[in-house]
C-alpha positions as CSV (number, residue, x, y, z in Angstrom):
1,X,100.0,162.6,46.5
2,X,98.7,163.6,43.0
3,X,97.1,167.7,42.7
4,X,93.7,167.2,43.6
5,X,90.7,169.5,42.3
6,X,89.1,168.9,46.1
7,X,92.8,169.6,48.3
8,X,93.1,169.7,52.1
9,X,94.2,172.9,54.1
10,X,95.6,172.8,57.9
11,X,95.5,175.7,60.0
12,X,98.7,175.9,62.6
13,X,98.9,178.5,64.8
14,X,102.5,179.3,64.6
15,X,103.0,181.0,67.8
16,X,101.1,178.4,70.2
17,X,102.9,175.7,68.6
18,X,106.4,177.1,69.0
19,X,105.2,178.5,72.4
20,X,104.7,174.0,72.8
21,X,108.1,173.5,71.0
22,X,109.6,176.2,73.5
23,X,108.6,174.3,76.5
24,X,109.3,170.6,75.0
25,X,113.1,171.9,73.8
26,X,114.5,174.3,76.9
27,X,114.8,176.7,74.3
28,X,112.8,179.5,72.3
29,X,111.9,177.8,69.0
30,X,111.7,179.1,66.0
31,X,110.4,177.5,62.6
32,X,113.5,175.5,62.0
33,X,112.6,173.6,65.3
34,X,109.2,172.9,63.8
35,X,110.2,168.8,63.5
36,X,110.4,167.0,59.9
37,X,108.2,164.4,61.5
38,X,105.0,166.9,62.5
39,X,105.6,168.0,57.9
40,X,105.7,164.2,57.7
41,X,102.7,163.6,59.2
42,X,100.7,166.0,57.9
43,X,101.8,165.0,54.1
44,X,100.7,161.5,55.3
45,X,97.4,162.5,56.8
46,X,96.4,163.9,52.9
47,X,96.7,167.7,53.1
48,X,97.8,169.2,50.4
49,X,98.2,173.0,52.0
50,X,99.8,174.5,55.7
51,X,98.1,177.4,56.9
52,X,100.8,179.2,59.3
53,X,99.2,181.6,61.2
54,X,100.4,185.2,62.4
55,X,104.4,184.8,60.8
56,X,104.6,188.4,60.2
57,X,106.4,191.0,62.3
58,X,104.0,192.2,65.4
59,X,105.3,195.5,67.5
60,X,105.4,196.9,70.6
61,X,102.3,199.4,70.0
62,X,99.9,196.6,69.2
63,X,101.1,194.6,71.7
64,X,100.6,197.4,74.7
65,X,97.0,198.1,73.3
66,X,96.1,194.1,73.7
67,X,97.8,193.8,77.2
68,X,95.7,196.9,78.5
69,X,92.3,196.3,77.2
70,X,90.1,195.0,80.0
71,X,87.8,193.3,77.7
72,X,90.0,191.4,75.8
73,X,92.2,190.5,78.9
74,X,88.6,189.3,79.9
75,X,88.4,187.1,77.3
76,X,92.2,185.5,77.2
77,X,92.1,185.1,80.7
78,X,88.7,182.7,80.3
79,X,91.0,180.9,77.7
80,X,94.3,180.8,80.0
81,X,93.1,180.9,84.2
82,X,97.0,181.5,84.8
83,X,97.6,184.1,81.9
84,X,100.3,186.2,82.4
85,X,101.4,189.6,80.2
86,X,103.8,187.3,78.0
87,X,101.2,185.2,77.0
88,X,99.6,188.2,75.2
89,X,102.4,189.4,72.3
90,X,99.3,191.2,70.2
91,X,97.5,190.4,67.3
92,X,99.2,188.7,64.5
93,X,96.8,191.1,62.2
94,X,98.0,194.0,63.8
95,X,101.1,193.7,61.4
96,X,104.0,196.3,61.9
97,X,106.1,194.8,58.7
98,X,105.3,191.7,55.6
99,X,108.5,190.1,57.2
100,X,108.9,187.5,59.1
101,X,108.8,187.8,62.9
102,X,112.5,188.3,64.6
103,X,111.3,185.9,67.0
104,X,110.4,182.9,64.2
105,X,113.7,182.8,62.5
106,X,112.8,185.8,59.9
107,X,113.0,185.4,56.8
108,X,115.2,183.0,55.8
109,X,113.8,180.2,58.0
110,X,110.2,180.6,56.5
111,X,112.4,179.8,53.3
112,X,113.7,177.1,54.7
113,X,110.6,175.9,56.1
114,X,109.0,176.4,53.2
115,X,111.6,173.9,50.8
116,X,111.0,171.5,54.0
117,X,106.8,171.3,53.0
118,X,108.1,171.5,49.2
119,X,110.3,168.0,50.0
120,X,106.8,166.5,51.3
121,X,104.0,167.8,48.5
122,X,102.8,170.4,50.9
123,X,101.8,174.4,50.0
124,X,102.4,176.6,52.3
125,X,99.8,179.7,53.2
126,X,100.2,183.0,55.1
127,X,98.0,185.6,55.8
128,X,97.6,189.0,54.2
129,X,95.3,191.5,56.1
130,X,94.6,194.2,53.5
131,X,92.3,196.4,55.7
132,X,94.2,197.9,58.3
133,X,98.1,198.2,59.6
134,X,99.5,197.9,63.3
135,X,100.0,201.5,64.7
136,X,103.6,201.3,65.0
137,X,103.9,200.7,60.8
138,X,106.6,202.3,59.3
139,X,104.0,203.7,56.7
140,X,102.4,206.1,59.6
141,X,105.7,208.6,59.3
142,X,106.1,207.8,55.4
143,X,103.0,208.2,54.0
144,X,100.5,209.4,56.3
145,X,98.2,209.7,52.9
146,X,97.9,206.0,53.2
147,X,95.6,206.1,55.9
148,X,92.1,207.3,57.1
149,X,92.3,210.7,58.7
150,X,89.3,212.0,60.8
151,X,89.5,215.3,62.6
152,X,88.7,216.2,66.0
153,X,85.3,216.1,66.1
154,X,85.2,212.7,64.9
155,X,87.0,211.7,67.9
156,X,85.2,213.6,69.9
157,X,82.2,211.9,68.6
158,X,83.6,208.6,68.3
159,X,86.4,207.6,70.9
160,X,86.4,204.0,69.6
161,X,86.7,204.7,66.0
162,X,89.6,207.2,66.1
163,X,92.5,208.3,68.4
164,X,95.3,210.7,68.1
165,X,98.4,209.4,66.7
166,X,102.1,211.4,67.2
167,X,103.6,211.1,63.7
168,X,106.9,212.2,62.6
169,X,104.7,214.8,60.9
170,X,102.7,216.4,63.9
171,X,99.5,215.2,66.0
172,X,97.3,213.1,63.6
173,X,93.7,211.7,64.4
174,X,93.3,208.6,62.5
175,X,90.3,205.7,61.9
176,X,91.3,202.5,63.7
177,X,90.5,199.8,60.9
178,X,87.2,198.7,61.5
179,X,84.0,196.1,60.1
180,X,81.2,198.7,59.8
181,X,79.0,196.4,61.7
182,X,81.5,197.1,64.8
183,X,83.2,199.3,66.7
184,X,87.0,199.7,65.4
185,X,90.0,197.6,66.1
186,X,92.2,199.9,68.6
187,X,95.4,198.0,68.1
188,X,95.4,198.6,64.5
189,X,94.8,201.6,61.5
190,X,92.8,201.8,58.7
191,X,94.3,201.7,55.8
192,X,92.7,204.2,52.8
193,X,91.8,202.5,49.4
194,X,91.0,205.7,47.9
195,X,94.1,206.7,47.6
196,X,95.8,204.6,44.6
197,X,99.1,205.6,45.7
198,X,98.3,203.1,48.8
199,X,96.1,200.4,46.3
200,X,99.7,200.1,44.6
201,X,101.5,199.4,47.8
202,X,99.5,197.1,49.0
203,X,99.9,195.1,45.2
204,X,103.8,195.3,46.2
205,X,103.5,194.1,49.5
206,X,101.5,191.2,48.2
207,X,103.8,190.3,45.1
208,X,106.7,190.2,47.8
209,X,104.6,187.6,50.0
210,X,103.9,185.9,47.1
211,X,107.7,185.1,46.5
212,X,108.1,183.2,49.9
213,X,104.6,181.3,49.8
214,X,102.0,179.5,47.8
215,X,98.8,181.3,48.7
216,X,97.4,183.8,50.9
217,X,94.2,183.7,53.3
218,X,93.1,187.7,53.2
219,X,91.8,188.7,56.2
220,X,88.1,190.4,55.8
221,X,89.0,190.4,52.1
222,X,85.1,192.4,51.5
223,X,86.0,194.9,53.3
224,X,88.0,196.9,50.4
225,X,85.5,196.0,48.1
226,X,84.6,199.6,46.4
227,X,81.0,199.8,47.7
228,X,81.5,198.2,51.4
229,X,84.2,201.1,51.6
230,X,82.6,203.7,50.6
231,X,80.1,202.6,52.8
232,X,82.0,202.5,55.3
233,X,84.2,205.6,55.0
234,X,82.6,207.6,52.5
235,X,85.3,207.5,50.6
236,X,85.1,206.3,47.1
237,X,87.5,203.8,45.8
238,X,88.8,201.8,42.5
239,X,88.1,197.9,42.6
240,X,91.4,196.8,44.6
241,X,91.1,192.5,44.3
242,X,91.2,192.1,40.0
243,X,94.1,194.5,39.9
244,X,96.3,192.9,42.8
245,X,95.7,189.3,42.0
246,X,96.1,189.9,37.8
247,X,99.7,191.6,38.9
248,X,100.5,188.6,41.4
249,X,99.9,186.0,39.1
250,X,101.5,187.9,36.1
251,X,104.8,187.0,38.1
252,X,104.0,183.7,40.2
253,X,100.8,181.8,37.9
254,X,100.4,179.3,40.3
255,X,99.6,181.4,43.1
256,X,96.3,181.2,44.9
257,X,94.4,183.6,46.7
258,X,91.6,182.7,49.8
259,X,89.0,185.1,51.2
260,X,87.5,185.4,54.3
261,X,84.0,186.8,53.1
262,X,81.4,187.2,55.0
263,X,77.7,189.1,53.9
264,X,76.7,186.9,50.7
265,X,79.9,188.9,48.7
266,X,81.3,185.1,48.0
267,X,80.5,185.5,44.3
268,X,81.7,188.5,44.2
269,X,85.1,187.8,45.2
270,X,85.3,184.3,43.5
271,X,84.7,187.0,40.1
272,X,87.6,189.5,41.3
273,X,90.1,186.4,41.3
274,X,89.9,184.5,44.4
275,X,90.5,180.7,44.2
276,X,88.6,179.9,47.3
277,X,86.0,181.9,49.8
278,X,85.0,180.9,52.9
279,X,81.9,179.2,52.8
280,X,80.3,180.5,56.5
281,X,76.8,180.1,55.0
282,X,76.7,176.4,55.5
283,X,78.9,177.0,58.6
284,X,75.6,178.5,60.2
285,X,73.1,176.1,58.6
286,X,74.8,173.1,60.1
287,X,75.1,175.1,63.7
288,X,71.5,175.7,63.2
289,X,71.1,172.2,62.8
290,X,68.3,171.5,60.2
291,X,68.3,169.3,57.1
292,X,66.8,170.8,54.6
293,X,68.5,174.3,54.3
294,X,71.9,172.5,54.0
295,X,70.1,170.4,51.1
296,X,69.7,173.8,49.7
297,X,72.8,175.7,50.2
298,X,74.0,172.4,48.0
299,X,71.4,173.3,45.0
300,X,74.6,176.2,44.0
301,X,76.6,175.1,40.6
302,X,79.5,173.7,41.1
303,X,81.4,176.7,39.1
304,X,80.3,178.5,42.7
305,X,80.8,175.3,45.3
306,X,84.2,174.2,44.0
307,X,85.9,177.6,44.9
308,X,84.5,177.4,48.6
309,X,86.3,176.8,51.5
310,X,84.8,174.8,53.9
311,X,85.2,174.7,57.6
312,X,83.9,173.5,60.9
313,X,86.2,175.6,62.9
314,X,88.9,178.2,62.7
315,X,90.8,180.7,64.7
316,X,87.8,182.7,64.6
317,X,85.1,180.4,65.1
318,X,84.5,178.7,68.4
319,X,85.5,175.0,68.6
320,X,83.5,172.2,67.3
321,X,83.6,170.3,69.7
322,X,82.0,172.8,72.1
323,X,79.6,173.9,69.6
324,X,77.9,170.9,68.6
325,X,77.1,167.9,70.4
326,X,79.4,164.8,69.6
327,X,76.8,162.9,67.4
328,X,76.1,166.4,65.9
329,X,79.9,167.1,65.4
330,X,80.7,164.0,63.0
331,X,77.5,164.2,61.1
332,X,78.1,167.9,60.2
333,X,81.9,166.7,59.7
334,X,81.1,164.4,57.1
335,X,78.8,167.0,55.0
336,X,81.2,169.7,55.4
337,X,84.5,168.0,54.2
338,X,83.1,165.2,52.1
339,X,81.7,167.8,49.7
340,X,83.2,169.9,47.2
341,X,85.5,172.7,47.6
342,X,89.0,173.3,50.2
343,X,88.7,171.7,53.0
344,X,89.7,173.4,55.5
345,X,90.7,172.0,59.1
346,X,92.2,173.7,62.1
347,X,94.9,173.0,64.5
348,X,92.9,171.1,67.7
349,X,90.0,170.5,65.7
350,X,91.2,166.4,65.8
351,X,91.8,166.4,69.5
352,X,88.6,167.5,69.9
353,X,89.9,170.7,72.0
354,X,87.2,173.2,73.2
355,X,88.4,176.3,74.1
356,X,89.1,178.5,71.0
357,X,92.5,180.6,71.1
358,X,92.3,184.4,70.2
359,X,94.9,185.4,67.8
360,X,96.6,187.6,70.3
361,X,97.6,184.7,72.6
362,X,101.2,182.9,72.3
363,X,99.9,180.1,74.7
364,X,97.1,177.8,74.6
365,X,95.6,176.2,77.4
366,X,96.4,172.4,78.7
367,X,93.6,170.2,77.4
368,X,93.3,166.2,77.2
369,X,92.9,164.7,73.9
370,X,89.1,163.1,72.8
371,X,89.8,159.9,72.0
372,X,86.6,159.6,70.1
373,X,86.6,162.6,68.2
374,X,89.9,161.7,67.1
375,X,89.4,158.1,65.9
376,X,86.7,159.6,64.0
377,X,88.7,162.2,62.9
378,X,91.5,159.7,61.8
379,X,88.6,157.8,59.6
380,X,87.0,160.9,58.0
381,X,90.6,161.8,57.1
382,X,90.8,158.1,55.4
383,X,88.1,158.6,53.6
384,X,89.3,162.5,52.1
385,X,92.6,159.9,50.7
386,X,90.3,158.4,48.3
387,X,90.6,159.7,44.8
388,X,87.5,159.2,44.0
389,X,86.4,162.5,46.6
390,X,90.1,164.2,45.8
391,X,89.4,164.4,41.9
392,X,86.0,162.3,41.6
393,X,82.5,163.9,40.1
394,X,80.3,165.6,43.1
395,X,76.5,165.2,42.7
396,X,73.5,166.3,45.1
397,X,70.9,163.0,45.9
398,X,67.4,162.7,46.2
399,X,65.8,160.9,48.7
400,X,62.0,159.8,48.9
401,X,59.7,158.6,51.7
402,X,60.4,154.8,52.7
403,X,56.4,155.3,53.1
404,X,53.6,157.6,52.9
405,X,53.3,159.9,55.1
406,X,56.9,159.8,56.7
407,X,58.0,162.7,56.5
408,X,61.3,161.6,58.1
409,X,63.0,161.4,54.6
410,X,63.3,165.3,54.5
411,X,66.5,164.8,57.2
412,X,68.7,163.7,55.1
413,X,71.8,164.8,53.2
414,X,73.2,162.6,50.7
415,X,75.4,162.7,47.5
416,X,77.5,160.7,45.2
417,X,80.7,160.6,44.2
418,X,82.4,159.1,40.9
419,X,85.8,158.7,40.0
420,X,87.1,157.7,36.6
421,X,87.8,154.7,37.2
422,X,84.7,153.9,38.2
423,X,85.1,153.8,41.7
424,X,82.2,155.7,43.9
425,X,81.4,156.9,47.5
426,X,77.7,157.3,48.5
427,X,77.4,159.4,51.2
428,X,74.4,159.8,53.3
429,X,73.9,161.6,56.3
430,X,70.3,162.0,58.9
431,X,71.1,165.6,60.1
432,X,68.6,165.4,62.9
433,X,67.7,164.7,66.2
434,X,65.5,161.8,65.4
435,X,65.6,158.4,63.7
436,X,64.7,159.1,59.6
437,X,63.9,156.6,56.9
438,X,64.3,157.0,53.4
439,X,65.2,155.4,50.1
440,X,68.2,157.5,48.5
441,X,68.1,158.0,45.2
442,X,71.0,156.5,43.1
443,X,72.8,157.9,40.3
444,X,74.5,155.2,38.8
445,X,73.0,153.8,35.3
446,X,75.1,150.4,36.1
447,X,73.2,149.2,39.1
448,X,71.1,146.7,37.2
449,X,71.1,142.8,37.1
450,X,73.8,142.3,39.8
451,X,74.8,142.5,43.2
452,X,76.6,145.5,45.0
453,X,78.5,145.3,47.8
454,X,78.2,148.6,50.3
455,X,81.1,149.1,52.6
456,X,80.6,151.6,55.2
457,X,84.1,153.7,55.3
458,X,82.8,155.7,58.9
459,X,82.0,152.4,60.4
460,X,81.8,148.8,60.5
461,X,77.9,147.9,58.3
462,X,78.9,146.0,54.8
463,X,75.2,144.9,53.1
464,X,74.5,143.4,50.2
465,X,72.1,144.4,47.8
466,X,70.3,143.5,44.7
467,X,70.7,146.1,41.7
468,X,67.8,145.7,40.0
469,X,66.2,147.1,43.6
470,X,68.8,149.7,43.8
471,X,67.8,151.0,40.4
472,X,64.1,151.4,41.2
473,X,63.4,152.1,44.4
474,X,67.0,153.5,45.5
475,X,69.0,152.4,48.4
476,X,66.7,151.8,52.2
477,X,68.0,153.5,55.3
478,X,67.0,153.2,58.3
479,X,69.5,155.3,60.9
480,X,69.3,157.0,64.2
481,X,69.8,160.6,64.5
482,X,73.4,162.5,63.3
483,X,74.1,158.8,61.8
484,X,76.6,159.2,59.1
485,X,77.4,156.8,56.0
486,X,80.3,156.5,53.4
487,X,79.6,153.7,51.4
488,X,81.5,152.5,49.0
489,X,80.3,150.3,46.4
490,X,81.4,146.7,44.3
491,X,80.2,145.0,41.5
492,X,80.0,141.3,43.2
């Protein structure tokens, strides 16, 4: 499949589905086992990128901290009824080492896993947690100056944000890394980005990942911004992001770089180098479930929407198909990955599963497939094949009242795209719990003195329309609530 301006990411979890493979093969698997025909068909269903989650090496501190925490045990054990302590191998953020976990195959099967997703068009992304190290990282003997220290008042004062750590140098009390709008991470250590000794190291930890992938998702990439830090910490710091991706792509210009950004800092990060930012803003707009303020959040130029990654679930985000109802669930679908930008779909999402997996679980739990979500899921992902919404020109639509006084018209999203070769998609969505009218505004200056054809790609309706009409008063909709269109449209 050609490079596409608009490409496809899929999230795996690594460890769950080896933890499947494991089970299926009477044998631990490893990412050789991973079968040619799962690359195949994920090369056939469109995506143009793998996400493989948690690949890097996990240790035995991290690992103790997650089994004995009574609120995260809580929390797996809601996930898994039967959970027992192997299920729980620790966060794959809390990283001891940027190499490949023992237990995958190391090194060298990533790098052969990797040539296997070359064979088939696929990149292949890893993660990169730039905040914080596992406890158990070699860097705690070698270069205590890479971390946080506190003292022991600070623990004293605040138990969750520090602890005493026995380092080949003596007792130290250290920050556990932390988002300052929580309490800290136990199982993991903040790293300090005042130090330019440890900025540096981080650059060469990323120019080595960036010899065995194509892209990195950073992991609470605002958190190292200079100002959050300080903060933070109250430590100042150097900018961290335009160094470290400048000296990546100096030796691998191809490689891309995605944030999770939270906090309105999207910009921010799109200007220090990243090629896509997650885009939770219209994540919470379509949860909140109202029209007009996704209309809005699509007013942004395109310079800003094309870089945005664009999601209705992820590892950390609860499912979709437990968040929204099922009408609700394709109609925010077809806004989120029919517009510009990544988009970005995770493992389970098609099966409509509905209990989200935390990161420090090897083991999902048993849950029948949705046949409905995943018919629709198999259409929306026919659709995302067209060029026209691969490579295609993006445009917001208006629409106006079918009559005065119906105020019904102010519940729909809808937008145009343009390919080319003059193909186009209309797409037009009533994101509400009601039935909404409207006449949808068209774009194209080649409606008049003919007839149009308008296939729906999400269903079954084909109409027939005059031009001339289409021109002037725009295209008539009548649809019930969360009702979803892809039209495409022919010149009879």
């Amino acid at each position: 499949m050609a490079e596409a301006n608009y490409p496809s990411l899929y999230q795996i979890n690594t460890r769950v589905r080896l933890t499947e493979l494991s089970r299926a093969l009477g044998k631990s698997a490893m990412l050789d086992d991973i079968p040619d025909p799962e690359l195949d068909r994920l090369a056939e269903l469109g995506f143009d990128w793998v996400w493989f989650l948690s690949v890097w090496q996990t240790g035995p501190a991290a690992q103790a901290i997650s089994r004995a925490n009574p609120e995260w045990r809580r929390e797996f054990a809601e996930t898994l009824p039967d959970l027992k302590d192997e299920d729980i191998a620790g966060s794959g953020f809390a990283i001891q080492n940027y190499t490949v976990h023992r237990d995958l195959g190391g090194d060298a099967a990533l790098a052969r896993l990797r040539k296997r997703l070359q064979q088939r068009g696929l990149k292949l992304m890893l993660d990169f947690v730039p905040n914080h190290m596992a406890p158990d990282h070699p860097w705690i003997d070698e270069h205590p100056d890479y971390f946080v220290h506190g003292n022991d008042a600070d623990l004293a004062r605040s138990p969750r944000n520090y602890c005493r750590v026995q380092t080949k140098n003596g007792s130290l009390v250290l920050a556990y890394g932390r988002d300052p709008y929580f309490e800290g991470w136990p199982d993991t250590l903040q790293l300090n980005y005042g130090n330019p000794e440890l900025q540096q190291a981080m650059i060469g930890e990323l120019e080595r990942i960036a010899g065995q992938c194509d892209g990195v998702r950073c992991d609470m990439a605002m958190l190292v911004l200079p100002d959050v830090f300080e903060s933070t910490w109250g430590i100042r710091a150097e900018l961290f992001w335009p160094k470290a991706t400048e000296s990546v792509r100096r030796k691998h210009p191809n490689f891309q770089f995605m944030a999770e950004v939270y906090w309105d800092r999207e910009w921010t990060m799109q200007q220090q180098g990243f090629d896509y930012t997650y885009d939770k803003r219209l994540y919470d707009r379509l949860h909140e479930g109202h029209a007009r303020p996704v209309r809005e959040h699509f007013l942004a130029g395109l310079d800003y929407q094309n870089k945005m990654a664009r999601f209705l679930e992820n590892h950390d985000e609860p499912r979709a198909a437990a968040t929204f109802s099922p009408e609700q669930h394709e109609a925010a679908a077809v806004i989120t990955f029919l517009s510009p930008g990544l988009r970005f779909f995770h493992q389970g999402q098609f099966e409509g599963r509905r209990k989200r997996i935390s990161p420090h679980l090897v083991r999902g739990p048993n849950e029948p497939i949705d046949q409905k979500v995943k018919r629709f899921y198999e259409r929306l992902l026919a659709v995302l094949r067209h060029p026209v919404v691969r490579n295609g020109q993006w445009q917001l639509l208006e629409c106006a009242p079918a009559w005065e006084g119906n105020w019904t018209s102010d519940c729909f999203v809808a937008f145009a795209w343009q390919g080319l070769d003059g193909k186009r998609l209309l797409v037009a969505v009533n994101y509400a719990p009601n039935q909404s009218q409207c006449y949808v505004q068209l774009p194209f200056a080649d409606l008049a003195n003919g007839h149009w054809r308008l296939e729906d790609l999400l269903g079954d309706a084909q109409y027939d329309r005059d031009g001339n009409d289409l021109r002037s008063r725009g295209l008539y909709l009548d649809a019930p609530p969360w009702y979803c269109h892809a039209f495409t449209m022919t010149r009879l």
